[in-house]
N, C-alpha and C positions, 0 to 999 in steps of 0.2 A: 444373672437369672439362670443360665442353663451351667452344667456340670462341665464347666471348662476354663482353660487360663484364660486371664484378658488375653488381647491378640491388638496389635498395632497395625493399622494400616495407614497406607499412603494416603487415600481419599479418602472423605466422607463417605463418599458413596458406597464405598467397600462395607461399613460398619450396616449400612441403611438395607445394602442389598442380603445381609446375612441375617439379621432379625425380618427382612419380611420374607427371605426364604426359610426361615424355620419356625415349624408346626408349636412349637413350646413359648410361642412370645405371642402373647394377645393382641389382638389385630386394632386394637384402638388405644394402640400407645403414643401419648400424649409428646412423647421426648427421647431422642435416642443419643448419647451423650457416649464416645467412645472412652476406651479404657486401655489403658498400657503403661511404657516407658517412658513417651513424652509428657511429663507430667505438668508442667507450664502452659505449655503451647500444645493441648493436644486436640487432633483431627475431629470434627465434629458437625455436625449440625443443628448443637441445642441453640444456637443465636437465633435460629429459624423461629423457634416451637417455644422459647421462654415465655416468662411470665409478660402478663400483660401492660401493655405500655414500654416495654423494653426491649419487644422482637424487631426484627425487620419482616415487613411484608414479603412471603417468597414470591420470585419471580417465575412468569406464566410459566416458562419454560426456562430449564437451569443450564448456562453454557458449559460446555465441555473442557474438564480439565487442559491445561498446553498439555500435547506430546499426546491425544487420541486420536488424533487425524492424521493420516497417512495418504497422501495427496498422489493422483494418476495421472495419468493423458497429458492434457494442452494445460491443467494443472501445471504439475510438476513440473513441466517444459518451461512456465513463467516464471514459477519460484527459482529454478534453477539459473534461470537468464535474469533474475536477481542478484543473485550471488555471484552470477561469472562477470556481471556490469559493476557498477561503481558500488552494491553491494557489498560484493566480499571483500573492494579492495579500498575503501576509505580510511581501513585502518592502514595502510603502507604509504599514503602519499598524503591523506588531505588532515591538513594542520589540527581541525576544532574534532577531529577523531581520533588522529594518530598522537598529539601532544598537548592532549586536554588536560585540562586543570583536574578533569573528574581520576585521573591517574598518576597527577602530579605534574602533570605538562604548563606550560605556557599559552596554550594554545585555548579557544574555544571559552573566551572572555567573557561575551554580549550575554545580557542578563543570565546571571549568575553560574552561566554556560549550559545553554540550553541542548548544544548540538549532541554529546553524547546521550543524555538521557533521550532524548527525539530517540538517535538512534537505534540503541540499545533496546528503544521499545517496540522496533521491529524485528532485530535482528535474534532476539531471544524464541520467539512462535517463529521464526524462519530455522532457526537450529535443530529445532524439536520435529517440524516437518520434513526437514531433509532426511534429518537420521531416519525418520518413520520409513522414509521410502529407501533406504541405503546408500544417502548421498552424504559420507562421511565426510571425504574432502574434493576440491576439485583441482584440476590442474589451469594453471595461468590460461587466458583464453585472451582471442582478440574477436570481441564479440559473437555474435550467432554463428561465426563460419568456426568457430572453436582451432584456429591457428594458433599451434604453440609459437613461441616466442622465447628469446631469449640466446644463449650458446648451442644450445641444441636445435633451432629451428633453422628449417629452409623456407625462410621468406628470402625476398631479394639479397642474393649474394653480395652485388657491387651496383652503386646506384653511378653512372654516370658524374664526371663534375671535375674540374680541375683546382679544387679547393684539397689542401693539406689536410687530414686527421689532425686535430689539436693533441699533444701529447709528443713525447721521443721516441725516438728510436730506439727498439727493443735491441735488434744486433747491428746498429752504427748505420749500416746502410742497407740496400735494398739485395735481395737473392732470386733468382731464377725459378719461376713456377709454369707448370703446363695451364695453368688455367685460372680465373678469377675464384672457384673456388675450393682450388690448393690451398690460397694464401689466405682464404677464408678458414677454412680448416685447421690450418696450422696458428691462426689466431686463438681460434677456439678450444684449442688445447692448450693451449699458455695461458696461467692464471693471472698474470701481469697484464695480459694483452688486452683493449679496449676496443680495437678498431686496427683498421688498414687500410693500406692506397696500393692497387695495381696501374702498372702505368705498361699499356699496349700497343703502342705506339713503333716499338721496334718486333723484328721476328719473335724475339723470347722476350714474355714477359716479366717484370721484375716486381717483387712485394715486400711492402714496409710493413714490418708492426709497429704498432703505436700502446704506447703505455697509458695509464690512464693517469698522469700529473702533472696536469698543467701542459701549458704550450713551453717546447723546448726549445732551444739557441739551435740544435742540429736538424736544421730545415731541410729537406731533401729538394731535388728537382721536383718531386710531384706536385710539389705543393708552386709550383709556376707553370701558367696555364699556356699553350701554344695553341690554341683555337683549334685542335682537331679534333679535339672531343674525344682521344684516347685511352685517355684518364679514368679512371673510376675509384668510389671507396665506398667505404661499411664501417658502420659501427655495430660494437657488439654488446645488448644491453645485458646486465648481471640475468643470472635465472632468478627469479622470484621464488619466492615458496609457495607451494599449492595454497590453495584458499582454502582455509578449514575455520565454517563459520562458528562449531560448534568450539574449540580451540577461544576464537575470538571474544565470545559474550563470554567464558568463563573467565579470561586475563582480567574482564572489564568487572566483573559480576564480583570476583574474587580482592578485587580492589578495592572496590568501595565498600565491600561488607567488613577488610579489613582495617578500615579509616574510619569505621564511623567517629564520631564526636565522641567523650565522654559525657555530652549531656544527651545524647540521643541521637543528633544533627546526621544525618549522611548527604556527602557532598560536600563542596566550598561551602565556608562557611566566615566569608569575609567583612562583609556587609549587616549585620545585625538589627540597622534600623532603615533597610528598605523592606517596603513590604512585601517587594516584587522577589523578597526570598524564598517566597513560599512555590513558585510556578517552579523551577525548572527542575527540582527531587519531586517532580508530581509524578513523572512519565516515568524514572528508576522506580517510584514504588509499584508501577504497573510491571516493569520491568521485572523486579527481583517477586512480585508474586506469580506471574508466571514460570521464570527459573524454577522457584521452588515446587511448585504444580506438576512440572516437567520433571524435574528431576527423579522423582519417582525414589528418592534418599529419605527416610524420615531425619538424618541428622540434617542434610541440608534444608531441609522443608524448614525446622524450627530455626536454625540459622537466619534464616531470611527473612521467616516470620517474624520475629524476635526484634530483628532490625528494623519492618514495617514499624511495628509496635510504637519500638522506642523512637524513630523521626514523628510519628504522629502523637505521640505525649508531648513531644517536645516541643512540636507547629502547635499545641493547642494551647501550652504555656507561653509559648509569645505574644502569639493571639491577645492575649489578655490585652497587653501593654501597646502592641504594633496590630492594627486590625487588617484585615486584609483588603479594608476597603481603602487603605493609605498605599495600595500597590497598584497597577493601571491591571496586568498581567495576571497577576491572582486573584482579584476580585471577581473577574469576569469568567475564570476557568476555574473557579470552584469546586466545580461537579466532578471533577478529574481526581481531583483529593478526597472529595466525598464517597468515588466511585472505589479507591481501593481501601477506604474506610469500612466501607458495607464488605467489601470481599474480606477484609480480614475476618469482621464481628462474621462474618458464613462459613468461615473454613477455622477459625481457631478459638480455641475454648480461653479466651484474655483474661476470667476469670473476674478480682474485682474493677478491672479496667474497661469492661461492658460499657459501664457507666457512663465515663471519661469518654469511650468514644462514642457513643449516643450522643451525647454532649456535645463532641468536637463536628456531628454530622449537622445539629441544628445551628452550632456558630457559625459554621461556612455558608450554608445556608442565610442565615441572617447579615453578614459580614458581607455577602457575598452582592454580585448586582442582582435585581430582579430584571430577570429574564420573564419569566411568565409577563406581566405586562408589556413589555418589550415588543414581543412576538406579536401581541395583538393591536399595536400601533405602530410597530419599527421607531417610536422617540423614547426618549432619554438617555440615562448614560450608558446602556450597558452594550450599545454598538457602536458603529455600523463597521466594527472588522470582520472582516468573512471567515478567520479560522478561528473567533473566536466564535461567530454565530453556530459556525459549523458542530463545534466542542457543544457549544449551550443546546444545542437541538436537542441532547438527553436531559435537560436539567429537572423536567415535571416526572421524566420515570426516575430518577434518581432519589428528586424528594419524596413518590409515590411508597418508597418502598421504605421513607422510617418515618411518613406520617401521612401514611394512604385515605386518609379524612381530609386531609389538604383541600380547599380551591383556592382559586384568585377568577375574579370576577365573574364570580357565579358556576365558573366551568372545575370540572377533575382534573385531576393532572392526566389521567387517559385521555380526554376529551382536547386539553391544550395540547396536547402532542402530538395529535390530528391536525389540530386548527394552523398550526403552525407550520406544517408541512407543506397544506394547502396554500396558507396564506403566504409562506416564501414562494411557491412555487406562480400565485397570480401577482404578485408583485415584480418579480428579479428573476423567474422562473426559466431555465435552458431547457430544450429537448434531450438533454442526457443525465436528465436528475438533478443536475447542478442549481446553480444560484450565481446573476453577477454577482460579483465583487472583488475589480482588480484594489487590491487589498481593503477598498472600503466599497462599502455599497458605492453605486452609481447614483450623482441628482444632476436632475432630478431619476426617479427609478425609470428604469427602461428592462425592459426584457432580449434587448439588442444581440442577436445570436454573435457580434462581432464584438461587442465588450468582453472582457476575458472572468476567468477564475483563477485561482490561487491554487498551486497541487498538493500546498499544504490543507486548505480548503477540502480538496477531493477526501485527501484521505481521511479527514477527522471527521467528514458527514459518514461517511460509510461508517466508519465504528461507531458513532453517536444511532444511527440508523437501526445497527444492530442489536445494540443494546434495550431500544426503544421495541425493539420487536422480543425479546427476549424478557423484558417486564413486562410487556402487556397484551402481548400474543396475537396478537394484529400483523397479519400477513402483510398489509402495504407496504408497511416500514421494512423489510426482509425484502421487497420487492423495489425497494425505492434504491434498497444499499447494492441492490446486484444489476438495474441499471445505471447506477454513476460507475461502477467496476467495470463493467464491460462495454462502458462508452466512454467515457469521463476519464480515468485513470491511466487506459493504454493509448490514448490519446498524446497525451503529453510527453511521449518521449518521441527519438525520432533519429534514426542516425543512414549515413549512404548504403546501406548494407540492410537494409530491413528492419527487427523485430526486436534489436537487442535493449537495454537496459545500461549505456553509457552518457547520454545526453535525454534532461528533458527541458521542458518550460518552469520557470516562474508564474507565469500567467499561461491560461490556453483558451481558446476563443474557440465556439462552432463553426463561424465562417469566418476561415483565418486562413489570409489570402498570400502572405509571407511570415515569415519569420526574421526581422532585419531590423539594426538598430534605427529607431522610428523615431522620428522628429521631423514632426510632430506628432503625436500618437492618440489614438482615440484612447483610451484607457487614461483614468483620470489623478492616480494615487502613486503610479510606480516610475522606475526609468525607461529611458531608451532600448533599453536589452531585457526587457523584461517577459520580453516572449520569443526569446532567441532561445536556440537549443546549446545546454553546455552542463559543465560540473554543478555554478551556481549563480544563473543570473539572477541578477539585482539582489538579493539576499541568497545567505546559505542556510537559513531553516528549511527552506524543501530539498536540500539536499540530502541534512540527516532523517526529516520526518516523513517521506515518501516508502521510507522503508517498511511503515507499517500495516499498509496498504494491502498490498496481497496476503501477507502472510495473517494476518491478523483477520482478515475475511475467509482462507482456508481456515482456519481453527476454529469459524463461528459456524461450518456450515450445516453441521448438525449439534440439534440439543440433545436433554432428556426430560421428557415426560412426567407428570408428577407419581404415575404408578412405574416409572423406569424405563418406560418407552424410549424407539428412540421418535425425535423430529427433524425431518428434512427439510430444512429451512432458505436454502441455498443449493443453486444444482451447479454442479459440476463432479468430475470423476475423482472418485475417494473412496476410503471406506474408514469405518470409526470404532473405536473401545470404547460402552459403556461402560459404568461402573454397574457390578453386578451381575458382569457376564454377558451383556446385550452386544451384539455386534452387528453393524450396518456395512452393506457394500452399495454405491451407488454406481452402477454401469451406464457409461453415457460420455457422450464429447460435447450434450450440451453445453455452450447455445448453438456449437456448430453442428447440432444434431436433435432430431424432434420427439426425441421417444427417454426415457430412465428407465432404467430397472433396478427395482431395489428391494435387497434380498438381506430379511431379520431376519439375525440365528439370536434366540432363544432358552434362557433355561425353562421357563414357564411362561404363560401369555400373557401378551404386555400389547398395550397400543401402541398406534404406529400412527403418527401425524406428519401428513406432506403437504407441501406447499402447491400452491394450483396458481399459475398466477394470473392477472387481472385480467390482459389478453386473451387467456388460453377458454376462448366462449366455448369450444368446441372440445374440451380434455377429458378423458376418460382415464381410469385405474383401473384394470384388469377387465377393460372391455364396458365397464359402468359410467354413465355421467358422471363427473365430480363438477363440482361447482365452482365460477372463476373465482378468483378472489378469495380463496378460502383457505384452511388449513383442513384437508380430508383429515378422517379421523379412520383408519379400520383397526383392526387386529390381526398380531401376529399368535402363530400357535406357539406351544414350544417344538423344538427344533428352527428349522428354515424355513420361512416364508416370505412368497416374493409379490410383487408388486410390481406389475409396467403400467406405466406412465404414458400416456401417448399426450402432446399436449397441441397438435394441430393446428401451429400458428398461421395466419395468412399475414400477407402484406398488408398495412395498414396506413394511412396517414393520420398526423396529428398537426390541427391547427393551433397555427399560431398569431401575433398579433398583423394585421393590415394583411390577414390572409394567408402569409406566409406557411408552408407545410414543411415537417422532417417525415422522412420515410422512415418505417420500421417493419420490421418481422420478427416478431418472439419478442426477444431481450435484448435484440440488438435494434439500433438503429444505423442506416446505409447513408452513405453520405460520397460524393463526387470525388473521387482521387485526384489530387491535383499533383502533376508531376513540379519535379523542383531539383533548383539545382543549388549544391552544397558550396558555401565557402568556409572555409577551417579559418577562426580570427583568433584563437587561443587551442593551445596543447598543454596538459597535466599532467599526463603518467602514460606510461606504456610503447606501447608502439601505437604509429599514423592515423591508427584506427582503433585507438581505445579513446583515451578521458579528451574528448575535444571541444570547444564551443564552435557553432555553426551557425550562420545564417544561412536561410533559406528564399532564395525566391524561385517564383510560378515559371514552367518552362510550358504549360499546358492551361486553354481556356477552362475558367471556370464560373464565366456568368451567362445561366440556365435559366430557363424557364423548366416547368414540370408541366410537361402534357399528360393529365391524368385525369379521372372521373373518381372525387373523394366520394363519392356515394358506390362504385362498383371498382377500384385501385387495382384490382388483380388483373384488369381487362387490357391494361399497357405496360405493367410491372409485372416483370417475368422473374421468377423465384429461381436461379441456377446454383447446385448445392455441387463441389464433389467432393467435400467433407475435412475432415480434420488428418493430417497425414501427423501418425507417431512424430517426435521428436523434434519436429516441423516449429519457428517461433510462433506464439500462436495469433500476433495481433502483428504479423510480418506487413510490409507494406508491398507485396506483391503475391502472386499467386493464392490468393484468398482461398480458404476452406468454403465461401459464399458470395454470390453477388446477387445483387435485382440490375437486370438490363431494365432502362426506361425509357421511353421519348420524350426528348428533349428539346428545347429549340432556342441556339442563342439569342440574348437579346443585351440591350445597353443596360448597364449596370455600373454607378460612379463608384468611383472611390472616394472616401475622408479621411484626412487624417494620415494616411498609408495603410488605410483600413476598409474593407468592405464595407458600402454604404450600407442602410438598411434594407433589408429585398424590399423592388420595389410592387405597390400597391398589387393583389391579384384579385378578378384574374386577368392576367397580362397577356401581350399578344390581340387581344379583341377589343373590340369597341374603339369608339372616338375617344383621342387626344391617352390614348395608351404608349409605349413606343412600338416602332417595329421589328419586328422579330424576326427571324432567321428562319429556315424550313426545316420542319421536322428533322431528327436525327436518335438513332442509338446511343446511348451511353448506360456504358456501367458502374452499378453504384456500387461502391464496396464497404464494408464495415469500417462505421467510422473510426474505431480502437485504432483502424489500422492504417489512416487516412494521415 
């Protein structure tokens, strides 16, 4: 149309925001279809605006390309303690990452090798935010306290012990050192050397090096013990290489785009007539469209495109023959293949393959289990596993958007997506978002804050959560995914040191009274260690799939608007690129803080929609009411305009079932610290204090009553804030950014199983044939993330 060359850009959006910033293109143009060099696969948004019967419904609000959020504060401090925990380092030690089949390896077998794709599907939105914020690589770390390790560290010199170093002797026998660590030292400069034995016992010390091969014939004295405890040794573990997450998704990224199949296939492709071939390339094609997103390359963009393309021709050609409903795994997770089916036909012009995959949306769909009825009974086949329920949570916005005429049983697919919220939540429903389901629903159902969840669970409701807010613009669901995040998710890890990101659960429980191998166990579907802390109990899918949790919620937390705005959908400290020149900064350490400030720069005016959430009765925008539960709506000018937020939480209680309450303020909910004490029953990498499994048990009381007035809660729950400190873990399990001190009063409380009973009846304490309780007392609640 206007007097210039095509021009290629990376996003659609780039194409959308130059014809509606320029005066010479008619304002009610029906399709803007870009133009350039990629001529197959080119950027676009005519799958939106095509002809009728063959678009997809756009969604309320459009997420943000990977790689426009640039993550701040208690943020980045999480994602970073991501990557320095079993994060960055899965690919150096643990087998279904480091020697998967998805590379050529042996490793990471169980349906059709689920673990790298899980992974890869977090660790790709974690690269892109790091680099955002200039966290290119990181150095080896021994959790939150970031002690180097390796030749070059001064962790303990010489550990006590009259036990030999396995390995020979470097020079035949032992030499004369002033001190334990001379012969430390002099290890650590020999490249042969593994380890040593000082033996102290006489005036002048004497030191062994030890080689690292094998145990050798020339045993020294030291290695024979005289009870005086003289003796000491060290080992000296190799230097690692820094963790460079961005380095890692590209080895992996780069692999499998160079294997694919020649019929299309990426991935193993060993199996042909299971159906359950379809699940585990679902989470790489999430994977490589976000790479491509991020990359910000138009060669890599159609690269990967290209590759989507041809596995989704190719699942659509099986399909014929192998339905998906001949698969336990793919039939019920559908929506996940559907979901980067719609992101292709929105981001790239497939040309006469529109069709095909139109096509490929309504077989999965039909192939697929019905979840819509599902949800509105919990029977038939398509449950009762929790990360598959978690996954199907999107299924009604998924179908809404390529056949938004849909119902099942009278209702919209808007309307089901609600119902089903609600109705998990009065059936199975936790005080932290959650849903039982130690791997399958509970029967009969109970809401028992001491049955557990699955962390695989956590995290696929959050993106299922997102998503659902993201087609149908409904604040709850935005509200629903940012309390299972910051109750739900930091919950489930745990290690002696704090906040860090090296041990979590299998299962995690709200009142969860140990962590220890249980037998008998109230949780009805998993093993004994299934809510012990470590690399991978009872299964290793939440080891790899845990990854996508944070990272994949920082990249959701702002959209864009249908006129280019942006949308605050998610609070925490960030700031965003739209396409089109919009840029967002969100100032703020909410939740550990009550106010945002947020500041659109502008080429021209554009709306500005923020989230208010359900809570916040009391929130205002620039000193004006905003309404809870809402998505405010103002405008920003061009240039900068800002916007505070005040959102004025008080303490609140929420009941639950035979009375029971959880405490809350804001987004969080507080919950009673239980101290514990750590046994280490497995080690996997690093040093003492990296990859370990632990149990846990109570070294502190934790059966409470709550002395509170649920009609005036502020009046004995005292709100004490002193904030978020830089750099600080942010869901640490001491020195809290917040607590509520409450009065308390112990009382008898059984155990089941090795499990907290159910609390009993309230209100407790009074009345005849209640037990009796204990005399008032202080206690401080702390955020449960961090509990």
């Amino acid at each position: 149309i206007l007097a210039q060359a095509p021009f290629c850009g990376v996003r659609s959006g780039e194409c959308l925001a130059r014809c509606s910033q320029s005066t010479s293109v008619p304002g009610a143009m029906h399709s803007r279809v870009v133009g350039g060099a990629v001529a197959a696969l080119v950027l676009g948004v005519a799958a939106l605006v095509g002809a009728e019967g063959n678009a997809l419904e756009p969604r309320a609000f459009e997420p943000l390309p990977i790689g426009s959020v640039t993550p701040k504060g208690w943020l980045l401090a999480q994602l970073k303690l991501q990557a320095e925990g079993l994060g960055g380092h899965l690919a150096q030690f643990w087998e279904d990452v480091m020697d998967s089949i998805w590379i050529g390896g042996k490793g990471d077998v169980d349906l059709h090798g689920q673990g790298v794709p899980y992974w890869l599907n977090g660790m790709v939105p974690l690269a892109f935010l790091l680099k955002n914020a200039g966290v290119e690589t990181l150095a080896p770390v021994m959790g939150m306290y970031k002690a180097p390790w390796g030749k070059g560290s001064d962790a303990i010199v010489c550990k006590p012990g009259a036990s030999d170093v396995v390995g020979r002797d470097i020079l035949g026998s032992g030499f004369v050192v002033g001190s334990s660590r001379e012969c430390r030292d002099r290890c650590a400069a020999d490249a042969n050397c593994h380890g040593f034995v000082v033996d102290r016992c006489s005036a002048q010390s004497k030191c062994w090096l030890k080689e690292g091969q094998g145990r050798g014939s020339d045993r020294n004295d030291a290695s024979r013990g005289d009870g005086k405890g003289c003796r000491c040794y060290g080992k000296l573990l190799p230097d690692p290489a820094p963790v460079d997450i961005m380095a890692q998704v590209e080895k992996y990224v780069s692999h499998i785009l160079k294997h694919q199949g020649a019929s299309g296939w990426l991935g193993p492709d060993t199996n042909q007539t299971d159906g359950d071939q379809y699940w585990a390339p679902s989470n790489v094609l999430q994977a490589l469209y976000m790479y491509a997103e991020g990359s910000g390359d138009p060669a890599i963009f159609k690269n990967a495109t290209q590759a989507i393309l041809g596995h989704l021709l190719e699942q659509k050609r099986r399909m014929a023959t192998l339905p998906l409903r001949d698969g336990f795994w793919s039939s019920r997770r559908w929506m996940d293949m559907a979901l980067s089916t719609e992101w292709l036909l929105d981001h790239v012009d497939v040309g006469p393959q529109q069709k095909d995959l139109l096509d490929l949306l309504h077989e999965l769909h039909g192939q697929g289990q019905d979840w819509e009825t599902w949800y509105e009974t919990f029977k038939g086949d398509a449950g009762p596993h929790n990360v598959n329920i978690a996954q199907a949570l999107k299924s009604a916005a998924v179908i809404f958007r390529f056949n938004k005429s849909a119902t099942s049983g009278g209702f919209t697919m808007a309307e089901l997506s609600k119902r089903r919220m609600a109705h998990l939540g009065a059936v199975y429903g936790l005080p932290t978002g959650m849903f039982n389901g130690d791997e399958l629903l509970p029967t009969p159902p109970t809401r028992s804050p001491s049955h557990g969840i699955e962390l695989c669970g956590v995290v696929e409701a959050m993106f299922s959560y997102n998503v659902m807010f993201s087609v149908h613009g409904d604040a709850s669901f935005a509200e629903r995914a940012e309390r299972i995040a910051l109750n739900a998710l930091p919950a489930t890890w745990a290690s002696p040191k704090g906040g860090d990101m090296w041990a979590h659960q299998y299962l995690q429980a709200v009142n969860e009274i140990n962590a220890i191998k249980a037998n008998p166990h109230i949780w009805q579907n998993d093993g004994d260690l299934a809510e012990t802390y470590g690399l991978e109990p009872n299964f290793g899918c939440c080891t790899a799939n845990f990854h996508q949790g944070w990272p994949k919620y920082a990249s959701m937390l702002v959209y864009r608007a249908p006129d280019g705005g942006p949308v605050v959908a998610l609070w925490a400290p960030a700031s965003a690129t739209l396409p089109g020149g919009v840029a967002v900064d969100i100032a703020t350490q909410y939740p550990f803080e009550d106010a945002a400030v947020v500041t659109v720069t502008a080429p021209s005016p554009v709306s500005v929609y923020l989230r208010i959430p359900g809570w916040a009765t009391d929130a205002t925008v620039n000193g004006a009411h905003a309404a809870n539960g809402t998505m405010w709506q103002g405008r920003a000018d061009k240039g900068s305009t800002t916007f505070r937020v005040e959102f004025r939480p008080r303490v609140r209680l929420e009941e639950w079932d035979a009375g029971a309450v959880s405490v809350h303020r804001g987004a969080l909910m507080y919950s009673v610290p239980i101290g514990a004490n750590y046994t280490v029953y497995g080690h996997h990498f690093g040093t003492d204090d990296m990859s370990n499994d632990y149990y846990l048990e109570p070294t502190t009381p934790w059966q409470f009553a709550l002395d509170a007035d649920p009609a005036a809660p502020e009046t004995s729950l005292k709100f004490v804030s002193s904030g978020y400190k830089e750099g600080v873990a942010p869901f640490n399990h001491s020195g809290w950014p917040s607590r509520i001190d409450a009065t308390v009063r112990p009382l008898p409380w059984a155990t089941v199983d090795n499990s907290a009973a159910p609390p009993p009846a309230s209100p407790a304490c009074v009345g005849a044939g209640h037990p009796s309780c204990g005399p008032p007392q202080r206690q401080g609640l702390a955020p449960h993330g961090a509990t």
